[in-house]
Backbone as ProteinMPNN parsed JSONL, in Angstrom:
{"seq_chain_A": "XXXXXXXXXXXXXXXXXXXXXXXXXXXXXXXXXXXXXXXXXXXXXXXXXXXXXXXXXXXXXXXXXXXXXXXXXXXXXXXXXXXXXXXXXXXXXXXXXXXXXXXXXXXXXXXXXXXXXXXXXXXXXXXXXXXXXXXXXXXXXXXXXXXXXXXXXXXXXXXXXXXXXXXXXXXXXXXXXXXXXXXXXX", "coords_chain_A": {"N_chain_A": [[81.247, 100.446, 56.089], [84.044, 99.113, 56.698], [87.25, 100.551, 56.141], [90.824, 98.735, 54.554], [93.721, 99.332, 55.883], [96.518, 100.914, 54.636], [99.749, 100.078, 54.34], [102.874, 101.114, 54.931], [104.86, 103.282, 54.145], [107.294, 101.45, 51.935], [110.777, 102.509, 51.183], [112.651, 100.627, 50.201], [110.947, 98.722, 48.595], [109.771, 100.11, 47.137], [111.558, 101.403, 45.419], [112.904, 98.581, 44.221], [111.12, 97.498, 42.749], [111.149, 100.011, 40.56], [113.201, 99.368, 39.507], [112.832, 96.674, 38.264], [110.916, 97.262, 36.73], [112.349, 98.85, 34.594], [113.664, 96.719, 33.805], [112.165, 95.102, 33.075], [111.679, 96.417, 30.319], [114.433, 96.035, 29.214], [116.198, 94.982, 26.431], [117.4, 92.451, 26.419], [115.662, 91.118, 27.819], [113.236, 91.203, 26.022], [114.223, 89.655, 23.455], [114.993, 86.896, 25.203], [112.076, 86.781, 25.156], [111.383, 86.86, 22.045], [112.528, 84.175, 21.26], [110.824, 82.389, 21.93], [108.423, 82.999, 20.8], [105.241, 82.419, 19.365], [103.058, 82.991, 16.709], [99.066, 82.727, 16.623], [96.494, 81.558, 14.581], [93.687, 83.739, 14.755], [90.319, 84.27, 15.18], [87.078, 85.396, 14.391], [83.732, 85.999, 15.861], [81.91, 85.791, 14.1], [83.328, 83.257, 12.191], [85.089, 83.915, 11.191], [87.979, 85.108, 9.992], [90.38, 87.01, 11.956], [91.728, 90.257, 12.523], [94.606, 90.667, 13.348], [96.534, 87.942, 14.372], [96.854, 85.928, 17.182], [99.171, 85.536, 20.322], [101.525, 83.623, 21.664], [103.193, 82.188, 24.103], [105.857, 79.877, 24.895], [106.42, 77.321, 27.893], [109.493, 76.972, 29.987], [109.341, 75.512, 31.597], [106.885, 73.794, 31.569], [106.125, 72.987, 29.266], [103.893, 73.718, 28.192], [102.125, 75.866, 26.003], [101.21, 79.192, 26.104], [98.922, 82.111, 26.561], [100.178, 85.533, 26.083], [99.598, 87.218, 28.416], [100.144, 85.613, 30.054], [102.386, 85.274, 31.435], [105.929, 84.832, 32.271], [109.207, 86.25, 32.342], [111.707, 84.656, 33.389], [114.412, 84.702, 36.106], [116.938, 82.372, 36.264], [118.775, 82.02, 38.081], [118.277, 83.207, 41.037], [117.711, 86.788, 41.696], [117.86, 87.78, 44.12], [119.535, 85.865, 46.589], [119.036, 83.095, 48.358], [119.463, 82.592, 50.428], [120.498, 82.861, 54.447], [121.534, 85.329, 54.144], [120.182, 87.145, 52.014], [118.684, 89.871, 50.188], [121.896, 91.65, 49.196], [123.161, 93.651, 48.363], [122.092, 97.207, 46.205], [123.964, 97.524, 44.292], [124.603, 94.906, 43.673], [122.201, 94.015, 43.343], [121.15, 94.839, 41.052], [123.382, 93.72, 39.125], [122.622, 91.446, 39.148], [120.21, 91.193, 38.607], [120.331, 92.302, 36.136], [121.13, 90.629, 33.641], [122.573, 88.422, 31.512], [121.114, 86.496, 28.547], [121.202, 84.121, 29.227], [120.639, 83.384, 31.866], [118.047, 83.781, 31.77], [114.768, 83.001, 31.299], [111.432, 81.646, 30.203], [108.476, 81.587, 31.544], [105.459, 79.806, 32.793], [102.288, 81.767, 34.275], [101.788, 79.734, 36.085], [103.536, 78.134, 36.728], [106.061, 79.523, 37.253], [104.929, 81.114, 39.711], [104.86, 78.881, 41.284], [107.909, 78.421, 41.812], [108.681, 80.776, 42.464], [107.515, 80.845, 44.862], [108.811, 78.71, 46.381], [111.511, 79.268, 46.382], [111.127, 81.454, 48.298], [110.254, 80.129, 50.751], [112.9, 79.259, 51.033], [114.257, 80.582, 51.423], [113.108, 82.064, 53.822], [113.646, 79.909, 55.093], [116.191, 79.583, 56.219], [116.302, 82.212, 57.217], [114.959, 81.61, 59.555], [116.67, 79.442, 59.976], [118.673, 80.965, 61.451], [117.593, 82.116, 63.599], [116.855, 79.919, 64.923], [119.368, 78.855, 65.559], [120.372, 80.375, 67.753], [118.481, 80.588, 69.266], [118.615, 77.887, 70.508], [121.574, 78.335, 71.572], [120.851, 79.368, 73.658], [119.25, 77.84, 75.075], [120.697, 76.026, 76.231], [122.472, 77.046, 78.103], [120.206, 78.52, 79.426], [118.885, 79.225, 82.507], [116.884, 79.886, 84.55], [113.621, 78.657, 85.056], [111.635, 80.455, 84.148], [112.761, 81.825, 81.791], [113.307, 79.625, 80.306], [110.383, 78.585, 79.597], [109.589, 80.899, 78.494], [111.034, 81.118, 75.816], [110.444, 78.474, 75.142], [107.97, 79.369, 73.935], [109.01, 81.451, 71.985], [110.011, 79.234, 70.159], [107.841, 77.952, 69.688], [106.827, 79.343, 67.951], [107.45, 79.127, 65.578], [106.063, 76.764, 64.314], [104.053, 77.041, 62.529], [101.577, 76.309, 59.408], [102.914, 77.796, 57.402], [105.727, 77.636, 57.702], [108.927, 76.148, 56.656], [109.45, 72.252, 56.041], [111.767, 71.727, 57.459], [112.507, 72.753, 59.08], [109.854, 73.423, 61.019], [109.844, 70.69, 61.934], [113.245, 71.054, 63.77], [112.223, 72.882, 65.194], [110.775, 71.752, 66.417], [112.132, 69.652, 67.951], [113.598, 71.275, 69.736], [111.536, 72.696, 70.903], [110.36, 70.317, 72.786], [112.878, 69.65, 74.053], [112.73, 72.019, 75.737], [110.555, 71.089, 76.995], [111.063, 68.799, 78.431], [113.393, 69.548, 80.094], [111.794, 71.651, 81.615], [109.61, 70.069, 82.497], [111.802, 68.493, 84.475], [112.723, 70.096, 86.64], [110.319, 70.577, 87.895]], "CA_chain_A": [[82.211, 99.398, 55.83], [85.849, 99.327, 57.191], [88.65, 100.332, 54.985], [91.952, 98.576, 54.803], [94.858, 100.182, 56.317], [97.352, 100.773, 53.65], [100.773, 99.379, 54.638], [103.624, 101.903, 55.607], [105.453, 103.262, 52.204], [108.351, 101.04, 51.451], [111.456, 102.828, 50.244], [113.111, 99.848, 49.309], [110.069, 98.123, 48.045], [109.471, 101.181, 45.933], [113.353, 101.666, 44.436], [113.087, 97.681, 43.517], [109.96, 97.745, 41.789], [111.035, 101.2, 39.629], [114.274, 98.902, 38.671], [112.074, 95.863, 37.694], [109.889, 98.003, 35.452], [113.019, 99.389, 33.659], [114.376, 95.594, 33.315], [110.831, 94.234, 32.128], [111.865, 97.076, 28.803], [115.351, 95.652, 28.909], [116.213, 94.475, 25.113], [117.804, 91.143, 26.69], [113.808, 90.275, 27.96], [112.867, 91.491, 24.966], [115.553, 88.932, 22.918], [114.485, 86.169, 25.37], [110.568, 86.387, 24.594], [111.416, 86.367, 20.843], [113.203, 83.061, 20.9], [109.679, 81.313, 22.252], [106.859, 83.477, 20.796], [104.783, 81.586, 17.804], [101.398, 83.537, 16.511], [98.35, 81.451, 16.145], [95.192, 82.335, 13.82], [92.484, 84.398, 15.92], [88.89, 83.773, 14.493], [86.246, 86.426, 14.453], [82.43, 84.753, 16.498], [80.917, 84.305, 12.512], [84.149, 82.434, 11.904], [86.203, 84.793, 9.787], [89.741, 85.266, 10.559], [90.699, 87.862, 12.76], [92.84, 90.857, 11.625], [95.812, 90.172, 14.35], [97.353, 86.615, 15.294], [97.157, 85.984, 18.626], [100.716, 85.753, 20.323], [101.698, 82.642, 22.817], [105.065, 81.645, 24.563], [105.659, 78.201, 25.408], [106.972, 77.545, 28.822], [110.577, 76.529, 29.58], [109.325, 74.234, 32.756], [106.005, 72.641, 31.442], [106.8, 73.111, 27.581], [102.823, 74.276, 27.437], [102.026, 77.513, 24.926], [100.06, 80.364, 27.495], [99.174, 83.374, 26.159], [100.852, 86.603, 26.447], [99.662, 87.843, 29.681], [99.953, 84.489, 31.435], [103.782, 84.162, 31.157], [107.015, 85.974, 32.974], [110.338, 86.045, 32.335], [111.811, 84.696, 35.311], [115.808, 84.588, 36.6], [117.01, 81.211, 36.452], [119.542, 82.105, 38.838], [117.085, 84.324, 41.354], [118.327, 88.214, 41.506], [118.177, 87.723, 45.153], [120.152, 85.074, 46.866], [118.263, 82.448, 48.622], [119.742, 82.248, 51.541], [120.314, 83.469, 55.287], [121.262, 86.908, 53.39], [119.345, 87.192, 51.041], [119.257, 91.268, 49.756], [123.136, 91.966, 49.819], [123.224, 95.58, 48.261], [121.829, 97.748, 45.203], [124.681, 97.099, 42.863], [124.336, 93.091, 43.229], [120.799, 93.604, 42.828], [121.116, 95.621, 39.462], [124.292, 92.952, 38.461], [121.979, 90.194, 39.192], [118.624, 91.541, 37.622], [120.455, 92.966, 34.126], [121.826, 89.162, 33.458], [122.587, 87.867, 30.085], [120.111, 85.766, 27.905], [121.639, 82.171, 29.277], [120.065, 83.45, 32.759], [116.531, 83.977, 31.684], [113.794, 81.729, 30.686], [110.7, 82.173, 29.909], [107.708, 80.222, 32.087], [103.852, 80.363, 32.762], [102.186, 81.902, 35.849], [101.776, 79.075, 37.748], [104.835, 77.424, 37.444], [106.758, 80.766, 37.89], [104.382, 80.862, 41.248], [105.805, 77.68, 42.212], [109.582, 78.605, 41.713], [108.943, 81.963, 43.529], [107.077, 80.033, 46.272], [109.9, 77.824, 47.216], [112.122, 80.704, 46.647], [110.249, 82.839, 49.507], [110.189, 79.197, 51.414], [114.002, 78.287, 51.666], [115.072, 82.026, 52.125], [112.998, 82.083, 54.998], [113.972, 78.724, 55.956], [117.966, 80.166, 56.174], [116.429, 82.933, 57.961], [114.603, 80.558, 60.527], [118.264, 78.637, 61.077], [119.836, 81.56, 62.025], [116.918, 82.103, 64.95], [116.598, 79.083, 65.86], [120.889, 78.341, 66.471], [120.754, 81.842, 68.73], [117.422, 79.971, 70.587], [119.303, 76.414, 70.824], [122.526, 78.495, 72.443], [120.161, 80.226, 74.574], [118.769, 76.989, 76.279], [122.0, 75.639, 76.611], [122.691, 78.163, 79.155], [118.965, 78.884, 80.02], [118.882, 79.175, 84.285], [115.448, 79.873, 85.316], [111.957, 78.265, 83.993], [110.804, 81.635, 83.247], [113.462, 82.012, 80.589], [112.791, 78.615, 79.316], [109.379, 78.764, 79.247], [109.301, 82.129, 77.23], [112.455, 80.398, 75.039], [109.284, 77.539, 74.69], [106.786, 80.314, 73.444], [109.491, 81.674, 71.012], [110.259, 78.32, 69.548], [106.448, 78.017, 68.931], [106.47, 80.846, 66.513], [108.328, 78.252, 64.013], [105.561, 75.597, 63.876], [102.795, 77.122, 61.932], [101.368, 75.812, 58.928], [104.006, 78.675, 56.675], [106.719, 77.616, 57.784], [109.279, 74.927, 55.582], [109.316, 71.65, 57.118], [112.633, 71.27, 58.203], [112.095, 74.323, 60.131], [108.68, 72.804, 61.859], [110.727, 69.286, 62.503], [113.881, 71.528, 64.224], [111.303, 73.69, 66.144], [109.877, 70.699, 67.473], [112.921, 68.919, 68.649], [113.873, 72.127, 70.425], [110.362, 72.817, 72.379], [110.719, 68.858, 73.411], [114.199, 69.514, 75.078], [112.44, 72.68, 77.106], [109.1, 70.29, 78.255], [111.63, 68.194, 79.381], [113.892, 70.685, 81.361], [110.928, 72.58, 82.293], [109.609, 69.505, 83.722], [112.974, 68.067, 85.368], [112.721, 71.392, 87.298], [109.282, 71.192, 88.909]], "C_chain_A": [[83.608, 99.919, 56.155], [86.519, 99.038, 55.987], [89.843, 99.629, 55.329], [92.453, 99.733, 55.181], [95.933, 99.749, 55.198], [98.512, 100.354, 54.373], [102.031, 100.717, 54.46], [104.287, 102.006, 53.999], [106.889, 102.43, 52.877], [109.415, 101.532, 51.012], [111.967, 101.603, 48.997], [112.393, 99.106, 48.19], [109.701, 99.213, 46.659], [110.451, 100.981, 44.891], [113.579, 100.032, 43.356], [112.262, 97.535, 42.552], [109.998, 98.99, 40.393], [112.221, 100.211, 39.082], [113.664, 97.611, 37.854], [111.569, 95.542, 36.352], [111.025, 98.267, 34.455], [113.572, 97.652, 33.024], [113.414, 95.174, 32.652], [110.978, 95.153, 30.547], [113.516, 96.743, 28.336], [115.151, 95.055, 26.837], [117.037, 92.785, 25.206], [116.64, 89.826, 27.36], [113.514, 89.925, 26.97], [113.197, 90.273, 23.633], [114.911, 87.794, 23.615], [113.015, 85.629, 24.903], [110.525, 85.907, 23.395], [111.594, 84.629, 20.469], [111.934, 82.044, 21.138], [108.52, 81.77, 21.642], [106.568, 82.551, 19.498], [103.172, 82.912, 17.834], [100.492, 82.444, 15.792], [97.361, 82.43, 15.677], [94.168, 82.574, 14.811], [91.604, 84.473, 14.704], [88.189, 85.077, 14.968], [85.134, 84.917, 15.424], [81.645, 84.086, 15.343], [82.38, 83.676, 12.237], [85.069, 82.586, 10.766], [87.532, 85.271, 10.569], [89.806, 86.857, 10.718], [92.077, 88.823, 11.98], [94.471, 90.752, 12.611], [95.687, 88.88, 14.543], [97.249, 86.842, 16.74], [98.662, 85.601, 19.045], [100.673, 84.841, 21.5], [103.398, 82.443, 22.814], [105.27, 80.014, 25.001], [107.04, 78.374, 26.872], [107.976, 76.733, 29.514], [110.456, 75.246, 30.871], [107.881, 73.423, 32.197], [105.403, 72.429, 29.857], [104.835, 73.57, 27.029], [102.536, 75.438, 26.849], [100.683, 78.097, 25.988], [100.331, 81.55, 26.26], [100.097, 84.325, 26.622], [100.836, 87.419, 27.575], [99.61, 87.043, 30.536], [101.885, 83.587, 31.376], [104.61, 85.136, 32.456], [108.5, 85.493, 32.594], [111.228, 85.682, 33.17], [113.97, 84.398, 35.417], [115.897, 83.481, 36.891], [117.636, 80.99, 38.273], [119.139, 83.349, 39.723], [117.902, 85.572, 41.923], [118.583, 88.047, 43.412], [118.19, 86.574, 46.497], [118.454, 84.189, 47.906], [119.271, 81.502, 49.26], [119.864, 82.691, 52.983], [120.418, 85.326, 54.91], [121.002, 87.487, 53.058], [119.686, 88.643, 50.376], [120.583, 91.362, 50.383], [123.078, 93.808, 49.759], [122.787, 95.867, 47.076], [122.797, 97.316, 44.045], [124.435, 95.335, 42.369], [123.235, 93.283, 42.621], [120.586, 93.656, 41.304], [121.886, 94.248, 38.751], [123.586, 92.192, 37.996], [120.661, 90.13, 38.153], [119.026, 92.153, 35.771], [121.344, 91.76, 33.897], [121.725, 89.158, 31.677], [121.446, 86.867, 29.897], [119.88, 84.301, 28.714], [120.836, 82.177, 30.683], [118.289, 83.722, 32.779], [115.485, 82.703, 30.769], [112.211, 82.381, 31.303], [109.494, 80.913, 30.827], [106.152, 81.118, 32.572], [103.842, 81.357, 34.002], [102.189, 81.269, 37.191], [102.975, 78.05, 38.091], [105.804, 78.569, 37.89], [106.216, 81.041, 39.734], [105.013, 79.832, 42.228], [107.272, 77.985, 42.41], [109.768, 79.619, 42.452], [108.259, 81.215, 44.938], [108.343, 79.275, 47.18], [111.478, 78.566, 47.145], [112.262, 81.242, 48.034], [110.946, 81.808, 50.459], [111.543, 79.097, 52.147], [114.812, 79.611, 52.171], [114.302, 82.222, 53.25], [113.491, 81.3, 55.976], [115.434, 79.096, 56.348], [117.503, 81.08, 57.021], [116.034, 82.755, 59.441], [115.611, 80.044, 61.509], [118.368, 79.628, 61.95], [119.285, 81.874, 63.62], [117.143, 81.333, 65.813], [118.364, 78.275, 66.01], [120.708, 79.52, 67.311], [119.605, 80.577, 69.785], [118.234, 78.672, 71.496], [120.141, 77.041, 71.949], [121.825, 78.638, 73.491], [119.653, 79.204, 75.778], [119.107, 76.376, 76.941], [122.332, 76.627, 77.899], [121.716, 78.288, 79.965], [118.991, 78.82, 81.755], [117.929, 79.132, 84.984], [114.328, 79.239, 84.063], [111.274, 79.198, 83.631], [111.499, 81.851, 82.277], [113.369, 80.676, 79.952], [111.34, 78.277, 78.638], [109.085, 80.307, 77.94], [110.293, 81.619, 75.838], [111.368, 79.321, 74.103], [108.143, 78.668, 73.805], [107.54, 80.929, 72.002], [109.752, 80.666, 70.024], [108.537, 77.75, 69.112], [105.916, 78.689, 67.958], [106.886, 80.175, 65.292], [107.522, 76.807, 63.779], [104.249, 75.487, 63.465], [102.732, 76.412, 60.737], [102.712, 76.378, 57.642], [105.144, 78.19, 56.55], [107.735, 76.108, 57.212], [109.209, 73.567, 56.611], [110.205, 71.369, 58.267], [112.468, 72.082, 59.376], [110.982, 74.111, 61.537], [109.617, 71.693, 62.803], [111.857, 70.067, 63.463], [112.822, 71.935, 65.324], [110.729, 72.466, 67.202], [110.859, 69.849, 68.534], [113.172, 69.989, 69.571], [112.629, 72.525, 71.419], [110.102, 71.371, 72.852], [111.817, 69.024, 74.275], [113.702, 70.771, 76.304], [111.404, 71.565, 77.339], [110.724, 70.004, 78.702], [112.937, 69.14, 80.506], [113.001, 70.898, 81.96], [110.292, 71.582, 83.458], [110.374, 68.506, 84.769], [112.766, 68.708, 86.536], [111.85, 71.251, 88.26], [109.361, 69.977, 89.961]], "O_chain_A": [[84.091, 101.01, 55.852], [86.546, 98.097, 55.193], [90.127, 99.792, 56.516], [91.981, 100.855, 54.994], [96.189, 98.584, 54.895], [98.103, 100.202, 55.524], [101.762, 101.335, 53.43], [104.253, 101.211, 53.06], [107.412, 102.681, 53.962], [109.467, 101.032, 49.888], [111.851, 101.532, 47.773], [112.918, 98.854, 47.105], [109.444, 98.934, 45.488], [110.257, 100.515, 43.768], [114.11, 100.021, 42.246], [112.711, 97.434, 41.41], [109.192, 98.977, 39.463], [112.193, 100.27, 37.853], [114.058, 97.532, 36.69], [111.579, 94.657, 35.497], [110.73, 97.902, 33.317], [113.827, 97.512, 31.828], [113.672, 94.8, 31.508], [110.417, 94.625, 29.587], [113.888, 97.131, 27.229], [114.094, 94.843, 26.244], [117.207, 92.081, 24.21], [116.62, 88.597, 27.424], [113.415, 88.74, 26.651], [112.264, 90.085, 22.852], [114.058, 87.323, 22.864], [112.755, 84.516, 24.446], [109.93, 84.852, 23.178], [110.949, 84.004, 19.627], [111.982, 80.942, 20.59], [107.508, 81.093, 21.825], [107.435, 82.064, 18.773], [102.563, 83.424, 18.773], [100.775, 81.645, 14.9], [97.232, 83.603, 16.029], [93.817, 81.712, 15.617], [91.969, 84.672, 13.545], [88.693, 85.761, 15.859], [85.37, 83.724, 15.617], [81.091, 82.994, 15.216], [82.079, 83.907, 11.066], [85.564, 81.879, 9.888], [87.719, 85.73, 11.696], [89.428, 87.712, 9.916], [92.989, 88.432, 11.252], [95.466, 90.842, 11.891], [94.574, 88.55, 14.952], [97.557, 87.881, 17.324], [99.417, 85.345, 18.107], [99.871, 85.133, 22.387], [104.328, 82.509, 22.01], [104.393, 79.272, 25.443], [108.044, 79.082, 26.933], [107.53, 75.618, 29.784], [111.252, 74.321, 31.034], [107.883, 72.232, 32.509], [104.406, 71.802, 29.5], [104.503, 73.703, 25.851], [102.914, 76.312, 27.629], [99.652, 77.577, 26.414], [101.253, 81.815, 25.489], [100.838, 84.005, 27.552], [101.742, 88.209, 27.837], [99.19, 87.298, 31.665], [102.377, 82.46, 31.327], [104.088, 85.879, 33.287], [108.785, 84.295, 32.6], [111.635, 86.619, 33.858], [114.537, 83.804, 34.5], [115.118, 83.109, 37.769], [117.256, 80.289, 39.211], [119.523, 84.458, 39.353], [118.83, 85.274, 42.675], [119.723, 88.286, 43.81], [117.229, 86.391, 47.244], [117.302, 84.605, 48.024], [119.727, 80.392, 48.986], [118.794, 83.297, 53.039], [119.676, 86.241, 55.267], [121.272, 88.638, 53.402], [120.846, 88.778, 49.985], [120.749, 91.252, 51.598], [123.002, 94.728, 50.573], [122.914, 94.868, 46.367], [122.386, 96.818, 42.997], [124.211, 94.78, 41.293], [123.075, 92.859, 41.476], [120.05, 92.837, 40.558], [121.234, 93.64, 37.902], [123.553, 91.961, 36.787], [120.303, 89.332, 37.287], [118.364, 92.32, 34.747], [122.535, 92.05, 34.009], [120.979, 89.76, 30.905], [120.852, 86.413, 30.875], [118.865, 83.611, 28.817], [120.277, 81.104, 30.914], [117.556, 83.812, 33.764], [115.674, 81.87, 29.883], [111.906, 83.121, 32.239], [109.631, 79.691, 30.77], [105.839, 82.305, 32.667], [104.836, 81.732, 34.624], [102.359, 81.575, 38.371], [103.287, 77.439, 39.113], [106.325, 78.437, 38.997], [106.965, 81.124, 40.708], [105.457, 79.884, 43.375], [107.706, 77.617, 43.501], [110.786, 79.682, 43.141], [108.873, 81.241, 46.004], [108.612, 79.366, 48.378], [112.405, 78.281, 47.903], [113.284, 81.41, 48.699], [111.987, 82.156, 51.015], [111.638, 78.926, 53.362], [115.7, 79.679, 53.022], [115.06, 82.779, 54.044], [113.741, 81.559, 57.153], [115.636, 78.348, 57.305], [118.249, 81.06, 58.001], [116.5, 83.416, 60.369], [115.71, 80.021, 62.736], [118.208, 79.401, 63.149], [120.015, 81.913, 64.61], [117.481, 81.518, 66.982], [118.462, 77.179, 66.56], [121.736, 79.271, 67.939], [119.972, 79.923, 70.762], [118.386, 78.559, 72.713], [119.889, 76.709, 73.108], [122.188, 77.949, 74.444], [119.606, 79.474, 76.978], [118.574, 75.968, 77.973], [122.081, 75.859, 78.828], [121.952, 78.229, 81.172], [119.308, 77.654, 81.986], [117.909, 78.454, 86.011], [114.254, 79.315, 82.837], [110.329, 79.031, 82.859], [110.725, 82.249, 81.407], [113.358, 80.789, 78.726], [111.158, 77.837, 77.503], [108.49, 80.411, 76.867], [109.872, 82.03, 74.756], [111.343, 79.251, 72.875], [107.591, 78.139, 72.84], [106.868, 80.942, 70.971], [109.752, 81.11, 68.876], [108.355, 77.118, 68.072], [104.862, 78.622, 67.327], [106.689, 80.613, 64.158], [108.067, 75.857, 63.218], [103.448, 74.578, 63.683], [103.725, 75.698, 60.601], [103.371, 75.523, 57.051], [105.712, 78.206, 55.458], [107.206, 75.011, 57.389], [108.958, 73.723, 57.806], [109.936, 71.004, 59.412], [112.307, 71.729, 60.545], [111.182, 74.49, 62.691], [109.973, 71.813, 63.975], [111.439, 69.729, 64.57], [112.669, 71.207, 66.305], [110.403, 72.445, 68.389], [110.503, 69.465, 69.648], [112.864, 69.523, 70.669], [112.816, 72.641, 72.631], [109.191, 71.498, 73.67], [111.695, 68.48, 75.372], [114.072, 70.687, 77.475], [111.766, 71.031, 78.388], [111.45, 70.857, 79.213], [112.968, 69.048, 81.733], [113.045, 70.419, 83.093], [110.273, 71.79, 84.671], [109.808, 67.873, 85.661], [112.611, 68.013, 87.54], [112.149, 71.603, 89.401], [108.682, 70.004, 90.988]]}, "name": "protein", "num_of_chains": 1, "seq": "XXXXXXXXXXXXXXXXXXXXXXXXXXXXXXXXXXXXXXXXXXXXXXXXXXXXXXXXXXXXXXXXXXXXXXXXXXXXXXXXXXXXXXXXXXXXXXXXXXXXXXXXXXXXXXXXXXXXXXXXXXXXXXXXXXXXXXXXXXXXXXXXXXXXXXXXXXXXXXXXXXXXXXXXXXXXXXXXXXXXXXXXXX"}
């Protein structure tokens, strides 16, 4: 059986992840969780009460109570921008990630999934623009059908299923203006 190939070490990926861990022991997490936890009675299987409470959070986007390992503390205001920039530098990151109480909230896994999903989504989508205005100039100018045609092949890279929609919709108006050059030309 074939092994994966592990993935190249990360510095940065490393350095953010060791600051993470130290924020997940922060005492301003810590302070947030309190303000939502409730303990509910845990039952034995003959139906005798359990010597620990079980421990639930209720969640600040779908107000349902999850246990304790199905929650996260999440940055209202996300540690890293969510936009063409996105990572500026180490100190923002730290500024951003050691936030006061009013910036944190407390939410399940799968709505936290959703909020980091469209997160990922619109910071790519910012990083998308910035491609696809360099491609636009590019066709504006473009001179030969071999540079439009490859210009067409690059602007195809932005209309997979991943990618946000506006991003798809743009991509598309832009490989429409090469067909039609490309076939003015022949």
């Amino acid at each position: 059986m074939e092994q994966k190939k592990k993935p190249p070490f990360n510095q940065n990926a490393a350095i953010r992840g060791a600051i993470r861990r130290i924020f997940s022991r922060s005492p301003v997490k810590i302070e947030v969780l309190k303000k939502v936890r409730r303990e509910v009675p845990r039952y034995n299987q003959d139906g005798s009460r359990g010597k620990r409470d079980a421990v639930q959070y209720q969640c600040a986007v779908c107000k349902t109570w999850v246990g304790s390992t199905k929650v996260e503390v999440d940055h209202i205001v996300p540690v890293v921008e969510v936009n063409e920039k996105g990572f500026v530098d180490w100190n923002v990151f730290v500024e951003r990630l050691f936030c006061g109480p009013e910036n944190l909230q407390v939410i399940c896994d799968p709505c936290h999934d959703k909020k980091t999903q469209i997160e990922r989504m619109r910071r790519q989508a910012a990083k998308d623009r910035v491609i696809l205005d360099e491609i636009e100039k590019e066709i504006q100018v473009a001179w030969s059908v071999s540079r439009e045609v490859e210009l067409k092949k690059q602007v195809s890279k932005f209309l997979t299923k991943t990618k946000a929609p506006e991003t798809k919709e743009r991509a598309l108006k832009l490989k429409q203006i090469l067909i039609n050059k490309i076939t003015k030309e022949d």
